[in-house]
N, C-alpha and C positions, 0 to 999 in steps of 0.2 A: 664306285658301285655301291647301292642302296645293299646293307646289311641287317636286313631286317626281315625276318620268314612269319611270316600270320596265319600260315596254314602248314599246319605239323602237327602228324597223326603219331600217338606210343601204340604201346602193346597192350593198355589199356583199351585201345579197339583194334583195325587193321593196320595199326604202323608194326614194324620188325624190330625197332630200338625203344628202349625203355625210356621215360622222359627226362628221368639223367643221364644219361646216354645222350640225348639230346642238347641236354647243357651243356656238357662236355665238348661239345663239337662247336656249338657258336664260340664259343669264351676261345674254343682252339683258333677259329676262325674268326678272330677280332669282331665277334657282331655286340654293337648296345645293348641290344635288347632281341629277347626272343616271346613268341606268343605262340601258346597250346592252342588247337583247334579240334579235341574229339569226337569222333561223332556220336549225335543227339540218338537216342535208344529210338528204335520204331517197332512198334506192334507187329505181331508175330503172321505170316513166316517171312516176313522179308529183315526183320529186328533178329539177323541170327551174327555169325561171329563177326562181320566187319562194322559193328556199332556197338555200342556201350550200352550194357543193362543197368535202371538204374541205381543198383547197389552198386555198380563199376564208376557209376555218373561220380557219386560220393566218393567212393574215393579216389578217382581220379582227380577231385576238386583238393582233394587233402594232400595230394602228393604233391600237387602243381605250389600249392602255397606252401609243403614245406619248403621246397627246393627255391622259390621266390625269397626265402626267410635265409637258406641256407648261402646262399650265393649273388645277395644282395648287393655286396662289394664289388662282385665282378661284369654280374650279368640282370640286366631288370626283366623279368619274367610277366608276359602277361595272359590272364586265365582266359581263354576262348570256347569254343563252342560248335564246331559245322552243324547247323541245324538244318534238317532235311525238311521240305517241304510237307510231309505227312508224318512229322516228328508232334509229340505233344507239345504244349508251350513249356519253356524249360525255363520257367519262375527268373526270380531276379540273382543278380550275383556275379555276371560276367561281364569280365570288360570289352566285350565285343560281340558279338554275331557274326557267322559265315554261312548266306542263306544257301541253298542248294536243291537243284531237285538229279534224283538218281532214277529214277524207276515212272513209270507207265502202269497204269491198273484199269480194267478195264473185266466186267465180269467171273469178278472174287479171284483174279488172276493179276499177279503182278510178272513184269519184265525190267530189266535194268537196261539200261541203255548203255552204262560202264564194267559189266561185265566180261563180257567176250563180243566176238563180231556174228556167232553162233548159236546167242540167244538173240540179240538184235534182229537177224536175219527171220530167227521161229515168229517173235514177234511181227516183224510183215509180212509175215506169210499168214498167219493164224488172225491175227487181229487186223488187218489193212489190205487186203486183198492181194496182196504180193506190190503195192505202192511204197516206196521207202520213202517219199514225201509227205504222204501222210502222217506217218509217223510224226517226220520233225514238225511240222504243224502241231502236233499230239502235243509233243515236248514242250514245244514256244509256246503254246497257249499256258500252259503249264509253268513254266518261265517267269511270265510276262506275271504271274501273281506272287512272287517266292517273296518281295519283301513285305507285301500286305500282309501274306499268313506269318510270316517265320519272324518277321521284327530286327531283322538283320541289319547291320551296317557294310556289309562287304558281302558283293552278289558273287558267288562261284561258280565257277569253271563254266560260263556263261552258255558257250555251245559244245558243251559235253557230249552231246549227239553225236557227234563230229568223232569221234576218238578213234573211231573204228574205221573210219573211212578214207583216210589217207590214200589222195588219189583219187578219191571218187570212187571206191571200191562197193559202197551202198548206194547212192547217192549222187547227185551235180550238185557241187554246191555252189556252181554258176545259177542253176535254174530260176526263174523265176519266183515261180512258187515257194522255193528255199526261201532265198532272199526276204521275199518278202514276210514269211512267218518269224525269221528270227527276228527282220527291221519291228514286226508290230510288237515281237514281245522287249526290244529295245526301248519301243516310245512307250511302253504301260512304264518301265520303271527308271527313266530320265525325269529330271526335275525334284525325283526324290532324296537330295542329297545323299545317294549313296556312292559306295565305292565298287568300281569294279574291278577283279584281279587278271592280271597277265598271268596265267599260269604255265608251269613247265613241268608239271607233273607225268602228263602223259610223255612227253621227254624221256623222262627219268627212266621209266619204263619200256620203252619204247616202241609204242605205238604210236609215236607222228614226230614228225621233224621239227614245228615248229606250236610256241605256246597256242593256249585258249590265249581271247579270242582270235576268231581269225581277221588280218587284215582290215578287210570291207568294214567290218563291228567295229574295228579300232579306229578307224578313220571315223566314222558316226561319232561316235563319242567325243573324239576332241572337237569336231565339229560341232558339237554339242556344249562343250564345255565341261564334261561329268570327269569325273575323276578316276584316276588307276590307283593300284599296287601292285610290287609283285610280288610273288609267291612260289614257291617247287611246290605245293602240295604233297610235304615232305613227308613218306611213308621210312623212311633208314636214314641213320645220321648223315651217312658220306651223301646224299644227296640233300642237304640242308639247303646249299645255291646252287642247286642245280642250274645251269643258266643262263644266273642273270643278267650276266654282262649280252649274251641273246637278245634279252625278254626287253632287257631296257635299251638298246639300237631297235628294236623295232618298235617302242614305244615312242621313241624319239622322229624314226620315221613315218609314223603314222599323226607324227602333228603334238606329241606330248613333249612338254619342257619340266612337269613334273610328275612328283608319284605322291604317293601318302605315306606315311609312316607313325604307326601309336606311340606315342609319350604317353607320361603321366597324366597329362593338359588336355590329355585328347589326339584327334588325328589331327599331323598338320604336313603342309607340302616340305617337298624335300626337290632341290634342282636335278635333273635327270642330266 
């Protein structure tokens, strides 16, 4: 099993374990190498406690490299980023990108879409005529631009829409319509060598039984030829692999024989 997490939140924004805490727990758990993923500060009101303001940005960058300096022998640390799709550009300095979009704006009003299933819902009621299709069309359009704006290498938690719907509880994500908005925001960012992640974040938590993305996306994609990783989009140590002995059988059955993994040299495959 691939031991390597690229998406791992501290307490420096919405994670629950501090990022030696975090160390502590790969090195407990035989992993190479770990990488930070904070989230990128956003303009206010939606830039409140689960993102990092930029005085947190700083030092959340100071602790990440001491702990890199500190535990170098055991563990190779590398400095990330989740950068939100209406985050500012977050200058140079990081060894990676994880683009993302969270939230819907739409007349000086924002909504999240990974909040609850209770603001989701206000949102198609208030902004979409009580359509939950529209919506995700809203999202995928949205989507389909995350690595243009954000300059990411690793696209997250692809159909985050989805979090709340297990079962189809908003939504068919049979429908047509579906389908087809997530397929077109698929084809805006194929071809641009990026990576996209198997997540099992919402696992962790548990709101869905099975990682982002779903199935149908994962089949595209190696159909495609684009590349994975995985990730717990780890908020608390004990969920560092959340898993991904899971994330990687069904990355294997949707037609993948690799994943990615950061080195020093960069990103390179690893056999699934």
């Amino acid at each position: 099993m691939i031991r390597q997490n690229l998406h791992t939140h501290t307490t420096f924004c919405d994670g629950k374990s501090t990022a030696e805490e975090l160390v502590k727990a790969a090195i407990a758990l035989g992993c190479p190498s770990l990488g930070f993923s904070g989230h990128a500060p956003l303009p206010p009101p939606e830039g409140r406690s689960w993102t990092m303001s930029p005085d947190q940005v700083a030092a959340y960058r100071r602790e990440i490299l001491r702990l890199r300096e500190r535990y170098r022998d055991q563990l190779e640390i590398f400095l990330g980023l989740e950068q939100d799709i209406d985050s500012p550009a977050p200058g140079g300095g990081w060894d990676y990108l994880i683009g993302s979009v969270h939230d819907l704006y739409r007349g000086g009003r924002c909504y999240s879409v990974d909040n609850t299933r209770e603001m989701l819902l206000e949102a198609v009621d208030c902004w979409f005529g009580g359509d939950p299709l529209a919506l995700a069309e809203a999202y995928y359009a949205r989507v389909a631009q995350v690595a243009d704006v954000t300059g990411c290498q690793i696209v997250g938690h692809f159909d985050l829409v989805t979090k709340f719907n297990e079962g189809g509880r908003v939504f068919s994500e049979e429908a047509p319509r579906y389908r087809r908005a997530a397929l077109d925001a698929l084809d805006a960012l194929c071809g641009k060598h990026l990576i996209f992640e198997i997540n099992t974040g919402a696992m962790a938590r548990g709101c869905r039984s099975a990682p982002y993305p779903a199935p149908f996306l994962l089949r595209e994609l190696a159909r495609r030829r684009e590349a994975v990783c995985v990730t717990s989009d780890c908020h608390q140590a004990e969920n560092l692999l959340f898993a991904f002995d899971l994330a990687e059988e069904l990355a294997r059955a949707c037609g993948f024989t690799e994943a990615m993994v950061l080195t020093k040299e960069g990103f390179v495959p690893r056999k699934l």
